[in-house]
C-alpha positions, 0 to 999 in steps of 0.5 A: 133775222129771227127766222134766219137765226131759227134756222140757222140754229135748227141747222146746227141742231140737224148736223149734230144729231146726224153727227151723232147718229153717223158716230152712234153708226160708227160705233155700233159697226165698229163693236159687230166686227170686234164681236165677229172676229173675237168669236172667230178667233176664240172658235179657232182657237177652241178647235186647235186645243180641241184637236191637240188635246183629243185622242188622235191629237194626242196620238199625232203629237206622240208620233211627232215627237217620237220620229224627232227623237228616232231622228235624233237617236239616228244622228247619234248612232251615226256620229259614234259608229264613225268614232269606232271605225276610225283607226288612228287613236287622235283622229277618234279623238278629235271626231269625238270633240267634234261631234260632242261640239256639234251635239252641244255639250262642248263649247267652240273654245274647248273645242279648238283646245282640243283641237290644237293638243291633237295636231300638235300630238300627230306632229309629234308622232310623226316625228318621233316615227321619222326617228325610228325609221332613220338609219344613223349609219346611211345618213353619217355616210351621205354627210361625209359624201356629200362634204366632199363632192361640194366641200375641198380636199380636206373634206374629200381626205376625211370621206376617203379616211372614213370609207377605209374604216367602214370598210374594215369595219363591215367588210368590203362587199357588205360596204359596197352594198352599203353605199349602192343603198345610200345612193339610192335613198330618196333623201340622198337625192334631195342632200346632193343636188349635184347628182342630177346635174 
């Protein structure tokens, strides 16, 4: 019994000493690695300052700069020769918001302001230039003409009485040329449909 407690014991005392070398093992290849690959990071890292902060280094990171800042410049240059060539005052405007959105000096919000002021511009111009090219006196005819071809006699009485004055007022010839052009105007057609019919 005492020779099997002997052994027993110097078992136990072999495991742990086996235990402690494999751990002693371990830990030893564990620190080799972290040696190897700190050294091979550090190397690394040493040649990649080395090389930016050399003179072709420096020299590759000038151009570098240099060709994004030319590419730049190019944008820019594209994007305002754009804005003179453009003709018509709101769409400059507009393209210069657009560009100054895109450039980031604008945000979206007052972009979209702009935006808005510049059709609601156009949609006034426009009618303010529909006004100028109307002519009053063709469109109170196609009124009157048209009144009488869809309205009743007094409407067709009215249309007579208006033609007698017009044509003492302008002339007969002057008014028969007159009326061929109303009947003729585009918008004619679209007031009286009839006439297609």
């Amino acid at each position: 019994m005492k020779l099997s407690m002997k052994l027993s014991s110097w078992v136990a005392i072999r495991r742990k000493i086996k235990c402690t070398a494999l751990y002693g093992l371990k830990a030893a290849l564990m620190n080799m690695l972290f040696r190897a690959t700190s050294f091979t990071q550090y190397s690394l890292l040493r040649t990649s300052v080395n090389s930016h902060l050399s003179v072709a280094g420096a020299q590759k990171q000038m151009v570098f700069d240099l060709n994004k800042q030319e590419t730049r410049r190019v944008e820019l240059f594209k994007q305002e020769l754009a804005e003179r060539e453009e003709l018509d005052v709101l769409d400059r405007a507009r393209l210069k918001a657009l560009h100054s959105k895109q450039n980031g000096v604008l945000s979206a919000v007052d972009f979209h302001k702009i935006d808005a002021k510049i059709e609601s511009l156009k949609k006034l111009r426009f009618t303010e230039d529909y006004e100028k090219l109307q002519d009053s006196q063709t469109y109170e005819w196609m009124k009157y003409k048209v009144a009488a071809e869809v309205g009743g006699d007094e409407e067709r009485a009215q249309f007579e009485l208006y033609n007698k004055v017009k044509i003492q007022e302008k002339g007969e010839e002057r008014f028969r040329l007159f009326t061929h052009n109303a009947e003729t105007d585009p918008v004619f057609e679209f007031l009286n449909p009839q006439i297609k019919a």
